[in-house]
Steps between C-alpha positions, in 0.01 A plus 500: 500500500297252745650145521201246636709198707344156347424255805239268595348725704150471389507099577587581838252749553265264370663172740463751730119609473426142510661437772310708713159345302421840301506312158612134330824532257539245242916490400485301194257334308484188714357673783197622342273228523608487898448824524181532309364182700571732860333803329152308553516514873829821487341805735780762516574665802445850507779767505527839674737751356749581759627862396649597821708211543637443116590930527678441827670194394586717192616753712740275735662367153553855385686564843673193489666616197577875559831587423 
């Protein structure tokens, strides 16, 4: 049996990618014509995978938690 933990964690992921300009995140319905508006001029920045450093930082969790 899998249990799946319910969080927010795709709105931060999202706040997040905007934040560093890879995408525009409307949170309610309000937002969109803001948000549609900035998509006229919106050029994303462009993002580089990073394997190395998301398996180390994997890797320095898994220490940090070694029993």
């Amino acid at each position: 049996m899998s249990t799946e933990r319910v969080n927010d964690h795709q709105v931060d992921v999202a706040k997040k990618f905007e934040e560093y300009g890879h995408l525009l995140v409307a949170s309610d319905a309000a937002d969109l014509p803001d948000v549609i508006n900035k998509l006229k001029s919106f050029v994303p920045k462009q993002r580089s995978a990073a394997p190395c450093a998301v398996a180390d930082r994997i890797s320095r969790f898994l220490n940090s938690v070694k029993t």
